[in-house]
C-alpha positions as a Markdown table, in Angstrom:
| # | Residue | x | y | z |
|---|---|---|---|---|
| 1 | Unk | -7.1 | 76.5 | -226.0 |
| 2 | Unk | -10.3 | 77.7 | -224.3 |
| 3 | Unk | -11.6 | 76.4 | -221.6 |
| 4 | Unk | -15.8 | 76.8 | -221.7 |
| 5 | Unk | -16.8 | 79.2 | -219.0 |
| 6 | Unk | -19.3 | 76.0 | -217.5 |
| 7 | Unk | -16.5 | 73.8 | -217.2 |
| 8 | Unk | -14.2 | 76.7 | -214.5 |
| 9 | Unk | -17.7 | 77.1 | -212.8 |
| 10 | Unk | -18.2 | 73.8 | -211.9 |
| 11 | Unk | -14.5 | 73.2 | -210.8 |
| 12 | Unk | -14.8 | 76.3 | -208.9 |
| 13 | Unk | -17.8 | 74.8 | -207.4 |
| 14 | Unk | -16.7 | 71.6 | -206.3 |
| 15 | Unk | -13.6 | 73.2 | -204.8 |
| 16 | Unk | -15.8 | 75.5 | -202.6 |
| 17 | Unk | -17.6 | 72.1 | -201.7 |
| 18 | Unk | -14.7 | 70.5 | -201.0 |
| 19 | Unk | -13.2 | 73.3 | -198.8 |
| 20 | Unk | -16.8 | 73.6 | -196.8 |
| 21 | Unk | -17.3 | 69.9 | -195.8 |
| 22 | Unk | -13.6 | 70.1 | -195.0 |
| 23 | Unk | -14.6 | 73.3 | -192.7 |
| 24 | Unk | -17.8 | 71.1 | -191.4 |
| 25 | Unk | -15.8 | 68.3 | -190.2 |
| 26 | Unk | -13.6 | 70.1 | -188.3 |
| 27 | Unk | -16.4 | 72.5 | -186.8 |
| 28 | Unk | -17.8 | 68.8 | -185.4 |
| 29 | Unk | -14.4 | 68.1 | -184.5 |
| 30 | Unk | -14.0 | 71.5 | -182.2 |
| 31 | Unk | -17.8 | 71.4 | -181.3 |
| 32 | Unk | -17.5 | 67.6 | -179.6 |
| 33 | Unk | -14.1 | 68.7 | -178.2 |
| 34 | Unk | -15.5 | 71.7 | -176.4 |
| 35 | Unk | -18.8 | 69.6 | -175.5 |
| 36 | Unk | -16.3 | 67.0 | -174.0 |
| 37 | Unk | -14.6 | 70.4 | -171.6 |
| 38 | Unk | -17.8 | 71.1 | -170.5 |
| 39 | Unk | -18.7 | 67.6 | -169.2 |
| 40 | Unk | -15.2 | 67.4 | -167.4 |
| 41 | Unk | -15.6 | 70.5 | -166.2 |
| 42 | Unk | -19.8 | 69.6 | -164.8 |
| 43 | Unk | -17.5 | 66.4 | -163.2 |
| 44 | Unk | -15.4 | 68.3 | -161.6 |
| 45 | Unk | -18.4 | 70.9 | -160.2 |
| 46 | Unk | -20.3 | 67.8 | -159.0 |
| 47 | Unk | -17.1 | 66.1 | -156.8 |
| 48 | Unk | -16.7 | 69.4 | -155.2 |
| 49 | Unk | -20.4 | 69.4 | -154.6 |
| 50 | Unk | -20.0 | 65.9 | -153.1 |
| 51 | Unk | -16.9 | 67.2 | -151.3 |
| 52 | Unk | -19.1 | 69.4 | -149.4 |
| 53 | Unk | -21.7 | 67.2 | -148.6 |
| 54 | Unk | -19.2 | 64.8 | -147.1 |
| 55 | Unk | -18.1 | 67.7 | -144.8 |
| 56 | Unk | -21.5 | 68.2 | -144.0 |
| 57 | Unk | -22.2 | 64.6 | -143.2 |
| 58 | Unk | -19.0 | 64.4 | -141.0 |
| 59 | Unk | -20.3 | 67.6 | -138.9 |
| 60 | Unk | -23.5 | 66.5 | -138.6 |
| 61 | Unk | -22.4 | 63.1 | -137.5 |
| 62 | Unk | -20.4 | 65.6 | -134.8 |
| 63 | Unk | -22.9 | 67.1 | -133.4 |
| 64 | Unk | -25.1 | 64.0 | -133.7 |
| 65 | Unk | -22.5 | 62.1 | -131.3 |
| 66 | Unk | -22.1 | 65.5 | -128.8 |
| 67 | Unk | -25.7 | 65.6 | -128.6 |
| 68 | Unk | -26.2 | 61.9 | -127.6 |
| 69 | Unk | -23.6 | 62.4 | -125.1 |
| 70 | Unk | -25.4 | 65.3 | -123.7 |
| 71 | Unk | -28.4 | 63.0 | -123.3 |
| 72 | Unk | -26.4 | 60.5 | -121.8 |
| 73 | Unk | -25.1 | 62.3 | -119.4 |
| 74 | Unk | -29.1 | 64.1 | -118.4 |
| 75 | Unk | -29.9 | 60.3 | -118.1 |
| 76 | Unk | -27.3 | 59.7 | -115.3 |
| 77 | Unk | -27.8 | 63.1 | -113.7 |
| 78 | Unk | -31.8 | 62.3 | -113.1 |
| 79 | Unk | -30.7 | 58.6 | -112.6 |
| 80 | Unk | -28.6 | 60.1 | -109.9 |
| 81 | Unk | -31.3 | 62.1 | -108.6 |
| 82 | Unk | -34.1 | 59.6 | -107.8 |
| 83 | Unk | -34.2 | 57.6 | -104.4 |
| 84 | Unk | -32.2 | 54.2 | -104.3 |
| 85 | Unk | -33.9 | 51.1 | -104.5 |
| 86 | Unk | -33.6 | 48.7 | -101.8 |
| 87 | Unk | -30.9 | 45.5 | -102.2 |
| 88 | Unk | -32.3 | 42.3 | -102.9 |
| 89 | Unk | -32.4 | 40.2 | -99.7 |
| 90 | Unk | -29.2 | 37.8 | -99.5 |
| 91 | Unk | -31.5 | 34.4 | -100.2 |
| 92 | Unk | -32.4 | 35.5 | -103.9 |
| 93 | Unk | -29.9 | 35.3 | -106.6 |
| 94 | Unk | -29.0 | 38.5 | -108.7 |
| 95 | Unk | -28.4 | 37.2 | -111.7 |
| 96 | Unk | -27.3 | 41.1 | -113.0 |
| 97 | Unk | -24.9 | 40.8 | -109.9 |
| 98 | Unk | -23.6 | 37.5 | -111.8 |
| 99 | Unk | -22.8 | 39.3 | -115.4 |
| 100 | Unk | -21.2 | 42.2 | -113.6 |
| 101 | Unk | -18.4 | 43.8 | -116.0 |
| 102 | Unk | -17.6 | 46.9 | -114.2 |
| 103 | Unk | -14.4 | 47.3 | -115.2 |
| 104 | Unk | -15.2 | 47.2 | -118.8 |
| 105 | Unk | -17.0 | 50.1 | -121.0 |
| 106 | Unk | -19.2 | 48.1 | -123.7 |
| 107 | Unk | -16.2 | 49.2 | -126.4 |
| 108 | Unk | -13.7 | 47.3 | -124.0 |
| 109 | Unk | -15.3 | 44.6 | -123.1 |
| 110 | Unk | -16.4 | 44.2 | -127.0 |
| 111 | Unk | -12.4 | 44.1 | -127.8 |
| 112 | Unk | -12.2 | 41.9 | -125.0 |
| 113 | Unk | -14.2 | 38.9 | -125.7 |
| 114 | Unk | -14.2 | 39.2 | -129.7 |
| 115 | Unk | -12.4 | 35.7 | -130.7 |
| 116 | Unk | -13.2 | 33.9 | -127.5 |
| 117 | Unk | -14.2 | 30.0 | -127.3 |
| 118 | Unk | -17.8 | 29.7 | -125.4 |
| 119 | Unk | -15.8 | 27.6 | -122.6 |
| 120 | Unk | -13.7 | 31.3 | -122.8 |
| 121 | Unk | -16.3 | 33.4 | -122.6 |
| 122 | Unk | -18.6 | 31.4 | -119.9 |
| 123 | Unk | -15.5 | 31.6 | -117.7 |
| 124 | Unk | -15.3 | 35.5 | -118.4 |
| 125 | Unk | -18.9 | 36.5 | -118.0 |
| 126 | Unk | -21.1 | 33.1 | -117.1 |
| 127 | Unk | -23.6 | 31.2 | -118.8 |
| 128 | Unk | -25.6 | 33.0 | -121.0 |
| 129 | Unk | -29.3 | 33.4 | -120.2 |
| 130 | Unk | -30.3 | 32.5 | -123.8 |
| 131 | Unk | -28.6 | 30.3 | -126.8 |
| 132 | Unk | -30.1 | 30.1 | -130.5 |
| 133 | Unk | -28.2 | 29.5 | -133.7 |
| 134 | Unk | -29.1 | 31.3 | -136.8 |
| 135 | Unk | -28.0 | 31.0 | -140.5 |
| 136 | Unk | -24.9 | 29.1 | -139.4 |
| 137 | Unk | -24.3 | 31.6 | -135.9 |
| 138 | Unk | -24.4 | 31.0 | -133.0 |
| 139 | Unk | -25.8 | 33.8 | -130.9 |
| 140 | Unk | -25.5 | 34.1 | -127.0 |
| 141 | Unk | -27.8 | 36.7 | -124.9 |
| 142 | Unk | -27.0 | 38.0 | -121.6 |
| 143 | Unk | -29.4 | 39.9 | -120.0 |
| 144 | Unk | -28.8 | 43.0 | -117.4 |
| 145 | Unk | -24.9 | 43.0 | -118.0 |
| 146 | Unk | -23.3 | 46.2 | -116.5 |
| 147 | Unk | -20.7 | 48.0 | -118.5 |
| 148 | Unk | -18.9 | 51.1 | -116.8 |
| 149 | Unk | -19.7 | 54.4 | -118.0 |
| 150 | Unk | -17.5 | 56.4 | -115.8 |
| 151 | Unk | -15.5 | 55.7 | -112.3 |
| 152 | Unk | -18.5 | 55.9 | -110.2 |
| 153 | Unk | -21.6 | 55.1 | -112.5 |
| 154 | Unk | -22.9 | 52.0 | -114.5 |
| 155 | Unk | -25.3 | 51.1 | -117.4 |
| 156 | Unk | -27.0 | 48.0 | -117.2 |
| 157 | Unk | -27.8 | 46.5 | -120.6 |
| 158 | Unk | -29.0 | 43.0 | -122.8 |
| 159 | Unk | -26.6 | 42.4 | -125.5 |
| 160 | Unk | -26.2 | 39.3 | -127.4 |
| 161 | Unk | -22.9 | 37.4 | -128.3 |
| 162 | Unk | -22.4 | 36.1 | -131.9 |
| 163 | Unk | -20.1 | 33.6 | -132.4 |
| 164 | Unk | -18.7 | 32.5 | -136.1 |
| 165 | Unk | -16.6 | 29.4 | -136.5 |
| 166 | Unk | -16.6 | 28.8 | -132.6 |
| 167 | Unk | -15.2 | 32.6 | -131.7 |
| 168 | Unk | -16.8 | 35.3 | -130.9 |
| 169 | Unk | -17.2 | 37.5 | -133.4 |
| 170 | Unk | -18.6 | 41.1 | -132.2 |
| 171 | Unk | -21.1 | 42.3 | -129.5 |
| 172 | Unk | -24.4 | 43.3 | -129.8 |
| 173 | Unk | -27.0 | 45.4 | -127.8 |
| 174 | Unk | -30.0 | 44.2 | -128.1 |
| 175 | Unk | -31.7 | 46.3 | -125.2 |
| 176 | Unk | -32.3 | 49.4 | -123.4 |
| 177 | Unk | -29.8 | 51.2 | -121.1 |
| 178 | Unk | -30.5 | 51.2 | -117.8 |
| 179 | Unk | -28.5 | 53.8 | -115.6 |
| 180 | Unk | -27.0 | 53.1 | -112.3 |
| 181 | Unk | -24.5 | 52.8 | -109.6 |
């Protein structure tokens, strides 16, 4: 029996098709899969890039908090250096005198009063000089309250009291520091 010569050719041909879609299928196949190792590997490059910059944000904010204590202390050093002021006479009420926390620093004062009642706090400090209440808050601002710094010196700033379901819930300063004794 012969087989025509066409009919081999085309049977040859549609093998070889056969075999090279096969071959294209898996080249996509191998192409994604090695496009896929690339982006894990990019991932990986970018969280050691994000790695870093976290060590560079955390060594800035270093230097940032050396540097502010480096100011701070300037400030009381030429604080330090300029003539006293003369006291108050006895007849007129300090009301500074009145918020006086010199035991505290700000941080423990802060940990101090946070969950407080008002009738709590106005025994602890005094009547605040200001009351408002705000989206549901209450806040309470005291005005020239001094906070210790160190053994011998004081800051003297306005913070403000916010209270949330009738307790104090954190401290804020709301004004500049003034440096003294």
């Amino acid at each position: 029996m012969r087989v025509p010569f066409m009919a081999i050719g085309l049977s040859v041909v549609c093998c070889g098709f056969l075999l090279l879609s096969g071959c294209s299928y898996q080249n996509k196949i191998s192409a994604l899969q090695e496009s896929q190792n690339n982006l894990q590997n990019e991932i990986q490059a970018v969280r050691k890039q994000i790695k870093a910059m976290e060590e560079i944000i955390l060594a800035l904010n270093k230097k940032i908090e050396e540097i502010r204590l480096m100011r701070t202390a300037e400030l009381v050093e030429r604080q330090d250096a300029l003539p006293k002021a003369k006291a108050a006479p006895e007849s007129e009420p300090n009301t500074a005198e009145q918020k006086t926390v010199n035991n505290y620093t700000r941080a423990e004062f802060s940990a101090k009063v946070v969950g407080m009642t008002p009738p709590q706090l106005v025994r602890f400090i005094s009547e605040p000089d200001k009351q408002t209440v705000k989206e549901g808050a209450e806040y309470w601002t005291y005005n020239a309250v001094l906070f210790k710094i160190s053994e011998t010196n004081r800051e003297s700033v306005d913070i403000q009291i916010v209270f949330e379901n009738k307790r104090v819930d954190r401290m804020i300063v709301t004004g500049d520091i003034k440096y003294g004794k």
